[in-house]
N, C-alpha and C positions, 0 to 999 in steps of 0.2 A: 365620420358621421354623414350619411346619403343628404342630401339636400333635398327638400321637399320641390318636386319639380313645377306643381300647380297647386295654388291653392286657392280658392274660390269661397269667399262667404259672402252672408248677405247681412247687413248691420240694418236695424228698427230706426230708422231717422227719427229726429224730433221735428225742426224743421231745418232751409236749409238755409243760412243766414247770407246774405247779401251786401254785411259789409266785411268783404276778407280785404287783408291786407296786401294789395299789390307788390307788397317786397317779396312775398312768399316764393310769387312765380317766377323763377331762376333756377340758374344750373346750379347744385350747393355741392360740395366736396368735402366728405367725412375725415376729418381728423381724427379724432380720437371717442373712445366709446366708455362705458360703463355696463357689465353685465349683472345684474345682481348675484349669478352662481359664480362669479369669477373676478377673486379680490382684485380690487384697482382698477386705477385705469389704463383701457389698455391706448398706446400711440396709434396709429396706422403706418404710422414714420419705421416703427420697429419691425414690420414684417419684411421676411424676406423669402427671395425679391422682390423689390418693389411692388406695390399697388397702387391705384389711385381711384379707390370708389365715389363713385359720384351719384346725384339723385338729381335729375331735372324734373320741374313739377309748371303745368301749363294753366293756364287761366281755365280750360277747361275742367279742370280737378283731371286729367291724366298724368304719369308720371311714368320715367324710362329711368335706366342709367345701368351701372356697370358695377357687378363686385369688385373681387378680385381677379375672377375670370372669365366670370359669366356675366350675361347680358338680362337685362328684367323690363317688364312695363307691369302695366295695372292701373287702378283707379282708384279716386282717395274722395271723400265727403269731407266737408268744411261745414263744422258745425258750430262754431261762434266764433268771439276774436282772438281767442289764444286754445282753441280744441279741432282736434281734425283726427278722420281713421280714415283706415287702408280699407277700398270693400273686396277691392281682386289683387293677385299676383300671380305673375305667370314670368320663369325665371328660364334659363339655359340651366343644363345639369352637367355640363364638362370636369372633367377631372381637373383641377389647376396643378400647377407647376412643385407647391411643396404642400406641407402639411400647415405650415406657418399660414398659407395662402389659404385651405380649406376653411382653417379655425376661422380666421380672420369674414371669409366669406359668410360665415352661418352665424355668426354672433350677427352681422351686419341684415340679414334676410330677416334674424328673430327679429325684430321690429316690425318687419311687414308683415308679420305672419301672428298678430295682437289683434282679439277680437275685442280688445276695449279703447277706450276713447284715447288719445296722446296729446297731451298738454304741450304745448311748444311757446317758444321764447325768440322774441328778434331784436337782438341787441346791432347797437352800430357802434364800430372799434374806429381806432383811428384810419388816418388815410382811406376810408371811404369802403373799409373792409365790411362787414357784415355777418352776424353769427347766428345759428337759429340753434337752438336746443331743444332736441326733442325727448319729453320723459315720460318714461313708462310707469304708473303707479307702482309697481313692485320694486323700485329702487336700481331701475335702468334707465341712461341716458346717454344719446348720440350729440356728439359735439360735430355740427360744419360749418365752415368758411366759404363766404361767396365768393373766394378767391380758392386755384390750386393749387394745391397741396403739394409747396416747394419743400424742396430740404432744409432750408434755412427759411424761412417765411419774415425773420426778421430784415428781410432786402425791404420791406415795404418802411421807407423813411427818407430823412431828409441827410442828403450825403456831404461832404466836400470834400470838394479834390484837395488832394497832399501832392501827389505827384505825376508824373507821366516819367512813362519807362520805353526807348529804345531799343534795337536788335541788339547794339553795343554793348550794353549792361550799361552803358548813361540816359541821362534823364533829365527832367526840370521838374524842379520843387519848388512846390507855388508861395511857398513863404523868400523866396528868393526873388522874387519879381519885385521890380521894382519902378515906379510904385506898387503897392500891392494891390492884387485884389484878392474873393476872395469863392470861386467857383464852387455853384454849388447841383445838384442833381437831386430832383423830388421822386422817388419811383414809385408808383398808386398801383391802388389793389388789382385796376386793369391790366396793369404793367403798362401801363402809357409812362412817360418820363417826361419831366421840364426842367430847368433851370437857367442860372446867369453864368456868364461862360467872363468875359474882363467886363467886354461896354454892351455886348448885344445878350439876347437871350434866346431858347432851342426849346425844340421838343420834339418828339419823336415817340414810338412803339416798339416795344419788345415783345416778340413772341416765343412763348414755349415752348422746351421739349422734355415731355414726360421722363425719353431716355436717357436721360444724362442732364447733366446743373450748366445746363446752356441754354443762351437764348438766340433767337436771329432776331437783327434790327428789321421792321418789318418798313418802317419809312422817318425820316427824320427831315426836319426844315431848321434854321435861327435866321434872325434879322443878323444884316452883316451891312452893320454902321462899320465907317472907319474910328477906330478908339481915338483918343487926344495922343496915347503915346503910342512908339514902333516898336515896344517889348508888350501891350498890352495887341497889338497886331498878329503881332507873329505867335505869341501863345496862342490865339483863337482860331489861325490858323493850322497850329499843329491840332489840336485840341480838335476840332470838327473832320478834321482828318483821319479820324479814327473811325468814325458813325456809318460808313458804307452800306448801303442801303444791302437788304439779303446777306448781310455778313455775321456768321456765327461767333458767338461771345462766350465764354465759359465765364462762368462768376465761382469768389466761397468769399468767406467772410470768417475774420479773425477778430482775436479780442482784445488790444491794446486798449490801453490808459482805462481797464475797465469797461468798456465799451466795446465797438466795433469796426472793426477795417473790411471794406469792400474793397477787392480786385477784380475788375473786369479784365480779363487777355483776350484781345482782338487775335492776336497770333502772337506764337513765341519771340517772347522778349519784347513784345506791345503791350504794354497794360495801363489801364484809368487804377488810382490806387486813392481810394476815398475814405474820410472816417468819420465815424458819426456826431464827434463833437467841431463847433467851429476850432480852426486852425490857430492853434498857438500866436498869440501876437505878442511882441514884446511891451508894446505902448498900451494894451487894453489889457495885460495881463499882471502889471509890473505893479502889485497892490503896497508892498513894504520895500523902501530901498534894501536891496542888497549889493556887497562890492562882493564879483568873483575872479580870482584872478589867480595866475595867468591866464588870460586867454586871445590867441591860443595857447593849449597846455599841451604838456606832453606828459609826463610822470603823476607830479602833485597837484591838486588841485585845490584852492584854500577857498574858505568862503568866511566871511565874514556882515554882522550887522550892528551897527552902531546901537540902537535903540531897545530892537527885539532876541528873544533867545530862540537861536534856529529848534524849531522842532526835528524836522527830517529831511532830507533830499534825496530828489528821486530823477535818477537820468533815463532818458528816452534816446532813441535812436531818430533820426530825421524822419523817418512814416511812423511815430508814433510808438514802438514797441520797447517796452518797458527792460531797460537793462542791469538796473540796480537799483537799489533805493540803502538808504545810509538812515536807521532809526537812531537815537539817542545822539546825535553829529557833536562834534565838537571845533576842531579847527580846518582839519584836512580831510582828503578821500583821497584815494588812489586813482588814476586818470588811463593810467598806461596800458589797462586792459580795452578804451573805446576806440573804435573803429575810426580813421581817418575821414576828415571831415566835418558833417554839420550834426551836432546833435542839439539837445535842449538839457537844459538842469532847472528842476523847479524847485523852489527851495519853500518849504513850510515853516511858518511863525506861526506866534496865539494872535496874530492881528492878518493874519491873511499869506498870502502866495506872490513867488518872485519867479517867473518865466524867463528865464533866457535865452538865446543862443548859445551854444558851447562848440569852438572848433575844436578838433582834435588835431597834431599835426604830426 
């Protein structure tokens, strides 16, 4: 379908209201759409390859940005606190890369190319994101985020380190330190990042690249108190070690315990390995006594509770990834199949949860 290359009206103004909403004027980046001829909703995530359509809109009511392929400006009226039209468009007409790309392009232009009024919406999400909906009376609407349009968009949250990973295939697992502490990483919708590292605290920026699920550190600073201990020293040192100013990060994100694992790789066999709930403790977590033993185990592993009847237990791996869970439990589980080392066993009762360590040997 040819894409309308210009298209020019002229809309009857009522008048021209003077109180707009200064969130409006930003760069917004399309997520996902509604067409009324075309069930569902469609991702922008789903085209392929990638796009990243974007709408900048200025204080002046001008507005620029990018399909799929092509490049647009034009001018928009602001006619009260939740109504605004498009009065010009004037777009690039290139053939894009696939068909995936065209569709995606001309569903995205139908909007600007609506001789009636469009009702929009500015919601604020967490971490400082921002979402404007814009709907068309016939039962079409554009979904954007004042942030771009990552692959994984759920990076935007409050992290903590599990562990740090070496060239060697060794590492340090922050449940290991001792004393502990307990690192943690905020990453906002700017992609600015903070957090507590043992005694001092960082912050720093990441920059984007459309081309791939990388970022580069664009600058980082922490205060660099000396800690009370010389294990809480040397992790802050290894730890800010990693942050190289101009140094390219590849990120993804997996789902243990239900949730999420963030790995940043600085370079191979360098990685921050973060997850989204705080870090297993055994003193904060240990709600109903349970006895587990042997441990360490090698073969059987017996668990036992004096008071409550085990509901289930479920073994994790030292970063959190879920390696079995045991419904209806009775006395034993089989052990022989965990990987040497530190895992966790959490064991479920009707009055609560028993976190442990569990060596394998």
């Amino acid at each position: 379908m040819k894409k309308i290359v210009v298209l020019a009206f002229s809309l009857l103004l009522s008048f021209q209201s003077f109180a707009q909403d200064p969130e409006l004027y930003r760069t917004w980046y399309l997520h996902e759409y509604l067409i009324d001829s075309t069930p569902g909703y469609q991702d922008v995530r789903d085209v392929n390859p990638p796009i990243f359509p974007n709408l900048t809109i200025t204080e002046s009511l001008e507005f620029s940005g990018i399909g799929s392929c092509n490049t647009f400006t034009g001018t928009m009226a602001y006619y009260n606190s939740n109504v605004f039209g498009f009065t010009s468009f004037l777009a690039t007409n290139e053939d894009c890369e696939s068909t995936q790309q065209d569709s995606a392009e001309s569903h995205y232009f139908y909007m600007f190319e609506q001789e009636n009024n469009l009702y929009f919406d500015l919601q604020e999400l967490d971490f400082g994101v921002k979402r404007l909906t814009v709907d068309f009376t016939l039962g079409s609407l554009w979904y954007f985020s004042s942030v771009p349009l990552l692959p994984m968009p759920e990076i935007y949250n409050t992290w903590y380190l599990s562990e740090m990973t070496v060239e060697t295939g060794e590492g340090t697992v922050v449940i290991d330190i001792d004393p502990s502490i307990s690192p943690t990483m905020d990453i906002n919708a700017d992609l600015s990042f903070n957090g507590n590292s043992a005694c001092n605290e960082y912050l720093g920026e990441f920059m984007y690249h459309e081309e791939g699920n990388f970022f580069t550190i664009h600058n980082f600073d922490a205060t660099l108190n000396l800690c009370d201990y010389e294990s809480h020293d040397d992790f802050e040192t290894q730890f800010y070690s990693y942050f190289g100013i101009n140094a390219d990060v590849l990120y993804y994100i997996g789902g243990p315990f239900d949730n999420h694992t963030l790995t940043l790789e600085f370079a191979t066999g360098y990685e921050l390995v973060f997850q989204s709930t705080p870090l297993l403790s055994i003193n904060e977590n240990t709600l109903v006594e349970i006895k587990i033993y042997p441990n360490p185990a090698s073969d059987q592993l017996f668990i036992s509770s004096e008071n409550y009847e085990i509901e289930n237990v479920t073994i994790y791996s030292a970063l959190g990834r879920k390696i079995q869970k045991v419904e209806d439990f009775e006395t034993s589980t089989d052990a022989s199949h965990l990987s040497e080392g530190m895992n966790f066993i959490e064991v479920t009762t009707s009055e609560g949860k028993s976190v442990q360590k569990l060596i394998k040997k």
